[in-house]
N, C-alpha and C positions, 0 to 999 in steps of 0.2 A: 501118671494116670493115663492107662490107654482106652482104646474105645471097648475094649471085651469088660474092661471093668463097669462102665455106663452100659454094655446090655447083661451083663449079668445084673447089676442093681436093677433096673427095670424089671427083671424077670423076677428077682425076688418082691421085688414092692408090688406085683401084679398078682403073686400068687400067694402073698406072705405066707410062705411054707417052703422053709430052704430044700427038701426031698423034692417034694414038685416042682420046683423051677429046676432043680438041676437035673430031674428028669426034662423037661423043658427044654434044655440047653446041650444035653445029651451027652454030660459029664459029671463027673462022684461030685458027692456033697462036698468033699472037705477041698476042693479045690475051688468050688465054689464061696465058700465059708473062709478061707487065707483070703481070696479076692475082696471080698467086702471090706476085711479087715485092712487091707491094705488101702484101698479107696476110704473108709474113715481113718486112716494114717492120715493121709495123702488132704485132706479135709480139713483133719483137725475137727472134726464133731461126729456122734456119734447119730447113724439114719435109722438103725433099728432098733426096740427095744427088745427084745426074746427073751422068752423063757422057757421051761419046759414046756409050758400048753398052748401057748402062740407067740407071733411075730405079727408085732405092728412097728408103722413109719411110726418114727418122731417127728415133728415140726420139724427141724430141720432137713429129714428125709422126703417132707412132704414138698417142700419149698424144692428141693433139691430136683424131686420127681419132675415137677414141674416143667423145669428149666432143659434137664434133660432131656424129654419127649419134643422137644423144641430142640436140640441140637439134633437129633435123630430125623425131624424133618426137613432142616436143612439139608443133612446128608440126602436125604433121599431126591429131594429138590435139585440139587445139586448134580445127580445120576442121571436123571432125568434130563437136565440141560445138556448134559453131556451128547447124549442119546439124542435129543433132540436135535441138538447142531451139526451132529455127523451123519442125521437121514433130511440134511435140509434148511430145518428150522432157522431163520435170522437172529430171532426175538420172542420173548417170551411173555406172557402177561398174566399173572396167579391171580382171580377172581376168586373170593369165598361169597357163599351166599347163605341168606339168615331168612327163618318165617317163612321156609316154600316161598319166595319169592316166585310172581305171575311168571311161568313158564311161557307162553304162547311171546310173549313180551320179550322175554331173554334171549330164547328161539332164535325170532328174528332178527335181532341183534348180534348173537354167534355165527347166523348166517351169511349176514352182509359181510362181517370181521372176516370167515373164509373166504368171501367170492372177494374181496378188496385187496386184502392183505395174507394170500395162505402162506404166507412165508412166516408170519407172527403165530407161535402156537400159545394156546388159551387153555390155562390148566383151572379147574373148577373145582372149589373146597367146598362143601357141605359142613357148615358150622352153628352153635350158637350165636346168638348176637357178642355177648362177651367174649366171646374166645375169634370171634372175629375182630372186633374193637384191637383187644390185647394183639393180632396179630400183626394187623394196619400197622399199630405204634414199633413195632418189632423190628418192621421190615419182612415178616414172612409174604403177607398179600402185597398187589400193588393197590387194590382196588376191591368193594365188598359191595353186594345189592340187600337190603335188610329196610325193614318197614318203620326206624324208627330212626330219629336224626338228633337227639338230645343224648351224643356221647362225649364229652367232654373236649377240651382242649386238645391240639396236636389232630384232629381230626376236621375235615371238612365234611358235609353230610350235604348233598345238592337234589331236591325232588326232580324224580326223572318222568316218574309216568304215577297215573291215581286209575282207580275203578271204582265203578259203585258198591256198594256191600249190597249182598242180596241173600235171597234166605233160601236157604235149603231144604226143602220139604218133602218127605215122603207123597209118594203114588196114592191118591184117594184120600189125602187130608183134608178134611171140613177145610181147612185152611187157603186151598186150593179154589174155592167160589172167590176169590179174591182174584181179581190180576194185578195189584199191586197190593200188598198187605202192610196196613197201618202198623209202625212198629209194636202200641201199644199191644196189640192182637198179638204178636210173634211171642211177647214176654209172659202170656198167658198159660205158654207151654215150656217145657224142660230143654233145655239147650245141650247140643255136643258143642265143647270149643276145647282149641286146644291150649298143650300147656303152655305156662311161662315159660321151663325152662325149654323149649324147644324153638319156641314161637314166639319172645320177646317183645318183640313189636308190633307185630299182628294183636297181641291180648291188651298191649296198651291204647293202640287207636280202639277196638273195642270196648274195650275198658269207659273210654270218652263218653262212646256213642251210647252206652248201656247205663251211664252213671248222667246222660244228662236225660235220657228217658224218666230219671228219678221213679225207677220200678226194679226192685231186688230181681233179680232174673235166678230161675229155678234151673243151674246146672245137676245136667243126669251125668255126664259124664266130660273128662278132661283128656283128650288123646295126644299122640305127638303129631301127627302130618293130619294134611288134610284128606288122603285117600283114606286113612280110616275113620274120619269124619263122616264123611261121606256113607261107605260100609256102614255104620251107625245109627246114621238117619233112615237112609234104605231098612234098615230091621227092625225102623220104628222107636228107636232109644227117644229120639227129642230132634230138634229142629237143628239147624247149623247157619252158621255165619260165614261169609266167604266173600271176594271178590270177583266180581263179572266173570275178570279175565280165568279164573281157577276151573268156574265151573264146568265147560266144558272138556276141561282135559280131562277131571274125574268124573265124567257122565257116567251114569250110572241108569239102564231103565226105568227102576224105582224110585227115582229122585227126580225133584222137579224146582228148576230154580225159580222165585220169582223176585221182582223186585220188590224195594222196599215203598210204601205211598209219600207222597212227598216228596224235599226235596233229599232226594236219596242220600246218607253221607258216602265217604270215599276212603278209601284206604290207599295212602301213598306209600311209595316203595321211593326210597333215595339211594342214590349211588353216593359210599363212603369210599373216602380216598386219603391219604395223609396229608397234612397240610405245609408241602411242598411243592415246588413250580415240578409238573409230574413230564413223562417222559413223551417224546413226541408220540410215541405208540399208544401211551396210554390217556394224550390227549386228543385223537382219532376215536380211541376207542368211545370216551364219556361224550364225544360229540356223537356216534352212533347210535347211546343210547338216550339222545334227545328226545321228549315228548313231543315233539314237533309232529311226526309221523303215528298216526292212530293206526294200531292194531288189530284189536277186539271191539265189538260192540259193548255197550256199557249196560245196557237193557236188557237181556234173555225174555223172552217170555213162554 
């Protein structure tokens, strides 16, 4: 098995269409088509099913895919260290991050990591929660920021910093004679939030705070990030949920945060790590991003 076999499969599983992927790959079909065959030799199981009218994975092609897309990382990982320790670099630290993790928060913590340590570089993954979990156990990351700490075994989940949840409001909402608005009021109106699969743990501490209101909340609409939240609210779609620290990064003029009345809940962000004695670098790093040091105000008004 060599590696052109693992990017020709990938190319066909991405495109399930042997013509287009070997346009794709920029060589005839039937070199492409011996290649497969030989990698399910090489297997022992068969990854396609085809026939004249299409091409799908098998379960085992699917499993297969999987694993692959994860060797093709490493390599890449791997180039990159390369690269990195020949312009420098000492050490390296691969962070994924889950739920728009509080940027202003992160920020300062990548900034201090440069002014301390530039010799350590800090490569940043933009993941789901699960596909970060899975990558912790892996060994791809060393370390993950994600809003949600019930991931199972082999995992440590440590709260680093919280903010208040505050509400999102369009420019001239009745809503706005408020400066701080009673939750019940907010569940009056139709809600933007975003999805599970994007936002994991952001929609389960909501989830919390929405289910112990014990009032059905009227979702207009379900996005993936919080800038197009925001966007949303702005054009009047429904109200939004968010944390202090978010709001100003997606300021928006037609948007106005306010807090919630009472005592506000919070949304924590924890730092995940695998639950081993971790390396002196990356136990520098999880002391930088101690809660100790406040960042953002918690209040907007």
């Amino acid at each position: 098995m060599e590696l052109r076999h693992l990017r020709y499969f990938v190319a066909v599983a991405e495109e399930l269409h042997f013509a287009r992927a070997a346009e794709r790959l920029h060589i005839e079909q039937s070199p492409l088509s011996r290649a497969i065959k030989e990698l399910e030799h090489a297997l022992s199981a068969q990854l396609f099913e085809r026939t004249t009218r299409s091409t799908r994975l098998t379960w085992a092609g699917q499993v297969f895919l999987e694993d692959v897309r994860r060797v093709f990382i490493t390599i890449d990982q791997a180039k990159a260290s390369v690269k990195a320790a020949a312009t420098g670099y000492r050490g390296i630290l691969r962070i994924a991050l889950s739920d728009n993790v509080a940027q202003p928060r992160l920020a300062a913590v990548l900034a201090q990591c440069r002014e301390e340590e530039p010799e350590v570089e800090i490569r940043l993954f933009e993941k789901p929660l699960s596909q970060q979990v899975k990558g912790l156990r892996s060994g791809l990351y060393d370390a993950g920021f994600a809003q949600f700490d019930d991931v199972g075994q082999g995992i440590i989940a440590e709260p680093v910093w919280s903010d208040a949840l505050v509400v999102a409001v369009p420019a001239r909402h009745p809503l706005l004679a408020h400066k701080r608005i009673p939750l019940e009021e907010v569940l009056r109106y139709p809600l933007v939030l975003c999805q599970p699969e994007s936002c994991e743990g952001y929609c389960r501490q909501i989830e919390g705070v929405l289910r112990a209101a014990n009032t059905q909340p009227i979702v207009a609409e379900h996005v993936a990030t919080l800038d197009l939240m925001i966007t949303l609210v702005a054009a009047g779609y429904g109200l939004g949920l968010a944390s202090a620290s978010h709001l100003p990064v997606c300021r928006h003029q037609e948007v106005v945060a306010r807090p919630l009345a009472g005592r506000s809940p919070r949304l924590t962000t924890y730092l995940l790590r695998p639950d081993v004695d971790p390396s002196d670098q990356l136990s520098r790093f999880i002391d930088r991003a101690n809660p100790a040091k406040p960042l953002a105000r918690d209040n907007p008004t």
